[in-house]
C-alpha positions as CSV (number, residue, x, y, z in Angstrom):
1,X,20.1,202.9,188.3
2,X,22.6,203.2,191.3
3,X,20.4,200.5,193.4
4,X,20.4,198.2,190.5
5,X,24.2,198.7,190.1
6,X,24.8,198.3,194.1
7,X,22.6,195.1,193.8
8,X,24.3,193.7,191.0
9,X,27.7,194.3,192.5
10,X,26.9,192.3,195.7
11,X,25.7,189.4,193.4
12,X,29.3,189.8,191.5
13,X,28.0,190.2,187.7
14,X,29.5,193.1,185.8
15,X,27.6,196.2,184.5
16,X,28.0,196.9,181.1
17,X,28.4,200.8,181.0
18,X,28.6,202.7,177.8
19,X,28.9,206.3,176.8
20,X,27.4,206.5,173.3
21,X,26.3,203.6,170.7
22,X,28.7,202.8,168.5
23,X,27.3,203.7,165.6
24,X,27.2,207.0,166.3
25,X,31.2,207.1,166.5
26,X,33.3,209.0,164.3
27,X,34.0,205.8,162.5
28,X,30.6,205.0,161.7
29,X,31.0,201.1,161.9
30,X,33.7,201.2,159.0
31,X,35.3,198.3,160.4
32,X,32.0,196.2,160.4
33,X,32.8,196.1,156.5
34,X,34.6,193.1,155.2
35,X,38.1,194.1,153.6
36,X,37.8,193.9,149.6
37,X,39.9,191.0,147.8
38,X,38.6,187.6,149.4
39,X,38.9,189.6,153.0
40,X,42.5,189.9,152.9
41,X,42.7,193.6,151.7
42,X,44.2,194.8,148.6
43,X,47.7,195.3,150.8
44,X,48.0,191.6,151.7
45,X,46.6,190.1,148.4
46,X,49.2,191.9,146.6
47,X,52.0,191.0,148.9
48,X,51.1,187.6,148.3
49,X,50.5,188.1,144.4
50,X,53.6,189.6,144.3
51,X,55.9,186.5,144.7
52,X,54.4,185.1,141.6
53,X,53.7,188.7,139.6
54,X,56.2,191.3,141.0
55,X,54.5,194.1,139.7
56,X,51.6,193.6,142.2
57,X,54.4,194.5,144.6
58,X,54.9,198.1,143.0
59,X,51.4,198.8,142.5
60,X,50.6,198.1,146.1
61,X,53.5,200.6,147.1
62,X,51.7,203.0,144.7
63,X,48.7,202.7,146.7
64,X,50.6,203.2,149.8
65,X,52.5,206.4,149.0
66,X,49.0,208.1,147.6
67,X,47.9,207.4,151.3
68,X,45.1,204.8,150.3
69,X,45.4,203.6,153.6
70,X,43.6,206.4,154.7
71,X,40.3,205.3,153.5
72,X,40.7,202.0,155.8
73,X,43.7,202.0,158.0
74,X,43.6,198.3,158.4
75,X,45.0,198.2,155.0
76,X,48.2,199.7,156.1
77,X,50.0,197.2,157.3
78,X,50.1,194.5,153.9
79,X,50.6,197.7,151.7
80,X,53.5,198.6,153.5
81,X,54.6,195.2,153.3
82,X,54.6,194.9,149.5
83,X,56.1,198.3,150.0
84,X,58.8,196.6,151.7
85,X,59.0,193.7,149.6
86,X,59.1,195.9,146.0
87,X,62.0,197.7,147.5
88,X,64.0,193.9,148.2
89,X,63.0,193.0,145.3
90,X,64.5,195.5,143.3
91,X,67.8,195.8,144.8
92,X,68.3,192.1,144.2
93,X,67.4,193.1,140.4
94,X,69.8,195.5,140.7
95,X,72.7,193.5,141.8
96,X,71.9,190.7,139.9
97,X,71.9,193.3,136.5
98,X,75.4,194.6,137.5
99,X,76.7,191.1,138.1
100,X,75.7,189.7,135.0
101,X,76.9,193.1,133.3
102,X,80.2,193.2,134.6
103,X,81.0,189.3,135.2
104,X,81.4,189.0,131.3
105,X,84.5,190.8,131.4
């Protein structure tokens, strides 16, 4: 192996080395899989549901407090987004409430 290497280094191609296959990491090819909902993930499709159907907004943040990102952590980043959105969302509810409350006075 070493003579091939040696040989292959004075020709200037690189040696692909590896230590294990990589199906036989921890992961097990999880991130071979396709993400569910058109391939944008359940995080991202509700983020952009959610501008049309707020609610998509607070179930996504319900997925992302019960930690559903742990099943695929690529999912993380658009739940946490609708997280983020649902919580914008509903302090502008809130101050629009109290202005239209307390305006009529």
């Amino acid at each position: 192996m070493n003579e091939n290497k040696e040989e292959q280094d004075k020709k200037g191609k690189y040696v692909l080395i590896r230590d294990r296959d990589e199906e036989d990491t921890e992961l097990g090819g999880l991130f071979y899989k396709p993400l569910p909902c058109f391939g944008f993930g359940i995080g991202w499709l509700s983020f952009l549901v959610g501008f049309v159907f707020p609610f998509a907004w607070y179930f996504a943040t319900f997925l992302y407090l019960t930690s559903y990102y742990r099943r695929d952590p690529r999912e993380r980043s658009g739940l946490a987004a609708s997280a983020i959105a649902a919580l914008i969302f509903t302090v502008a509810l809130v101050i629009t409430v109290l202005v239209l409350v307390f305006s009529g006075r």
